[in-house]
N, C-alpha and C positions, 0 to 999 in steps of 0.2 A: 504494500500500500504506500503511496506514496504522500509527502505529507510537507507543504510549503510554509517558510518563514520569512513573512516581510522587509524588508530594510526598514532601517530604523529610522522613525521619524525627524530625527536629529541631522540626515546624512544631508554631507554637504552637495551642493545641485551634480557636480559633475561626477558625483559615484550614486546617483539615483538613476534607477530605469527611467525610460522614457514615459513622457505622459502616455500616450497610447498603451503603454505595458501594462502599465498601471491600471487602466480601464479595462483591459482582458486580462488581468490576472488568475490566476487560480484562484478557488476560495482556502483563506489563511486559516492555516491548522494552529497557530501557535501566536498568541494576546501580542498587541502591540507593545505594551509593556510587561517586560519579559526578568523576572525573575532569577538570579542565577539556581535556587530550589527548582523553577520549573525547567529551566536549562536541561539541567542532570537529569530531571524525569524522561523527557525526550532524548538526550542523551544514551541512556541505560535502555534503549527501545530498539538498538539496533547493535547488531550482532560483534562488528569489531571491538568495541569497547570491550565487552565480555571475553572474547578470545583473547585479545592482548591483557587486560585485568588476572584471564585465568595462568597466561603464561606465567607472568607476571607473580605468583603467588606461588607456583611450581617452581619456582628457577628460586626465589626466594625463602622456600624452602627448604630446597638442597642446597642450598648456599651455607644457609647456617648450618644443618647437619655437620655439614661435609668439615667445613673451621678453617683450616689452615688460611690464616691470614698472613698476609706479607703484606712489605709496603708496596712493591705493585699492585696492590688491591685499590690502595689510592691515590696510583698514576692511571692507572687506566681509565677513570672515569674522569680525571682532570684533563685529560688526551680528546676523550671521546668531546666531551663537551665546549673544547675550543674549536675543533673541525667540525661540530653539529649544523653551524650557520653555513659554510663554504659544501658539507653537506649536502645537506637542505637545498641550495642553490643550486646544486649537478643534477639531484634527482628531479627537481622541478623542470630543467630546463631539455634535460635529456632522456628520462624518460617519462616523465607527465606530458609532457609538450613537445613528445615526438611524432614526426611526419612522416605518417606511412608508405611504407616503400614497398616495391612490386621484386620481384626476383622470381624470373621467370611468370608460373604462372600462382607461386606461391604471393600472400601479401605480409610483409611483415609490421603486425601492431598488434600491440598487448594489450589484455583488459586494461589495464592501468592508464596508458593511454587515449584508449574508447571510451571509458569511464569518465576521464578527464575531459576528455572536449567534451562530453554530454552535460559534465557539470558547469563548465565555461558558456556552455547555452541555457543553462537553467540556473544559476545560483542558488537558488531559493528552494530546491526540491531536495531536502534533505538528506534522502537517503542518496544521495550522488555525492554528497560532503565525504563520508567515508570512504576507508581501504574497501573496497571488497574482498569479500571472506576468501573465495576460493584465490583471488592474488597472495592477500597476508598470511595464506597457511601453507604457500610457497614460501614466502618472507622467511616468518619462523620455522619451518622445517631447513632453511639455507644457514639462516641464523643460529642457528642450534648444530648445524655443521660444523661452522666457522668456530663456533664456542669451544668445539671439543676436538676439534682439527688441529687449530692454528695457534695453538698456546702450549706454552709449555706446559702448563699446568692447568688440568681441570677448572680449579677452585679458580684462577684468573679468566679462565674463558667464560665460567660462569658467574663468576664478575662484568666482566665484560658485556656480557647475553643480558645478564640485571640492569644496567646503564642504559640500553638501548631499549628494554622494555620499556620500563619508566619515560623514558623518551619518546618512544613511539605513543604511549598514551598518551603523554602532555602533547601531542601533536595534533592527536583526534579530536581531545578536547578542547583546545585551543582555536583548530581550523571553523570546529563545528560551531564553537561559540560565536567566531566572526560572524557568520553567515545566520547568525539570530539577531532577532532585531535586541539584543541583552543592550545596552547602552554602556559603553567603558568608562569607565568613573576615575580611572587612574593616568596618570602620563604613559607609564610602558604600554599598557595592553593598549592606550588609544592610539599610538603607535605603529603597533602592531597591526590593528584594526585598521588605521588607515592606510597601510602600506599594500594590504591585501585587498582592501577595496579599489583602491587605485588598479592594482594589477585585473580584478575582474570588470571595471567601469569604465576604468580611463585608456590604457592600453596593455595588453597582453606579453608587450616584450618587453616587461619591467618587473622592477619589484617584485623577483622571485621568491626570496625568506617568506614564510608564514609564521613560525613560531617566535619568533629569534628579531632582535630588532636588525634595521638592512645594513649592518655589518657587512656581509657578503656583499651584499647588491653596490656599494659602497666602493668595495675593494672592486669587483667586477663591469666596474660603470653602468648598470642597472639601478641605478634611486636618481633619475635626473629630479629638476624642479617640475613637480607637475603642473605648473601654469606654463612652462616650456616646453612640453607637451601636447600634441595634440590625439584628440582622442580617436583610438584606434578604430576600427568600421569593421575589423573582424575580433575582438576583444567576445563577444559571444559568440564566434564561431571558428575556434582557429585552424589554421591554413586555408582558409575559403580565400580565394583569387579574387 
């Protein structure tokens, strides 16, 4: 079922749908004024949260079982969490917003991609906000590889595997919340909130971070000034000619 959330009233002109959108909207599942309580209800309604939550609560508890703590336990996450923005920025840009390619008569593009431009066309239909499941249980089935592959030690790889859970949630939650009409009441997340509106409103080759303020985008020449800017005509439908 699919189930839509307005932009928030507050949103400044150039990250608001068009008048016409507006007028043929779908009917809003989810109050104008928005709750972060009710957030989390709608939230906890779709399936990612859960699977990343349950990973998340696995890995955390063979973690402690297991003990052997070293002080790479807390380099790793101090590693993980400096490269999380620059991250963030490769997977948005290459494969969220990759352009499908033909080879032969095969085509190459992944849910995650299809998913994405679907969501790029709809902002507001919720369940497009998320990982899909059958994607993320590729994710962490790879993740859980690398965990136990590519460390020397168990107990760091699943340190390791812990960092990126946690991560990957605050991701879900984070994307998900933009895309509610919730009103950000703080400097960071309005931040955050703005940078990702701009990239779904204003123009599509920008402002790639969602979670993370645009560090990346910063370093990578993506956060220009968005009054020098002009707004993209395929920003709802990318790669359209």
């Amino acid at each position: 079922m699919t189930s839509t959330s307005p932009l928030p009233s507050d949103s400044p002109d150039e990250l608001a749908p068009p008048q016409a959108e507006r007028r043929t909207a779908k009917p809003r599942a989810i109050r104008r004024s928005l709750t972060l309580a009710a957030a989390a209800r709608e939230f906890a309604r779709h399936p990612s949260p859960w699977m990343i939550a349950a990973s998340l609560t696995v890995v955390l508890t063979v973690r402690l079982v297991l003990g052997d703590w070293q002080l790479t336990d807390a380099l790793v996450p101090v590693l993980i969490l400096a490269a999380f923005p620059l991250v963030e920025w490769v997977i948005h840009v290459s494969v969220l917003h990759w352009r499908p390619r033909h080879l032969g008569p095969l085509t190459l593009d992944s849910e995650l991609a299809r998913k994405h431009r679907a969501h790029h066309t709809d902002p507001r239909d919720v369940p497009l906000i998320f990982i899909p499941p059958k994607s993320l249980t590729l994710t962490i089935v790879a993740l859980v590889a690398i965990a136990l592959l590519a460390f020397p030690r168990t107990a760091l790889g699943l340190t390791f595997l812990l960092t990126i859970t946690v991560l990957g949630l605050l991701y879900e939650w984070t994307h998900y919340l933009i895309h509610t009409d919730y009103k950000p009441r703080h400097a960071p997340y309005r931040a955050v909130w703005r940078n990702h509106r701009h990239h779904h409103y204003k123009n599509e080759h920008y402002w790639f971070t969602v979670t993370t303020t645009n560090t990346a985008d910063r370093l990578l020449r993506t956060a220009p000034d968005p009054a020098a800017v002009p707004t993209s005509p395929t920003a709802r439908h990318l790669h359209a000619s």
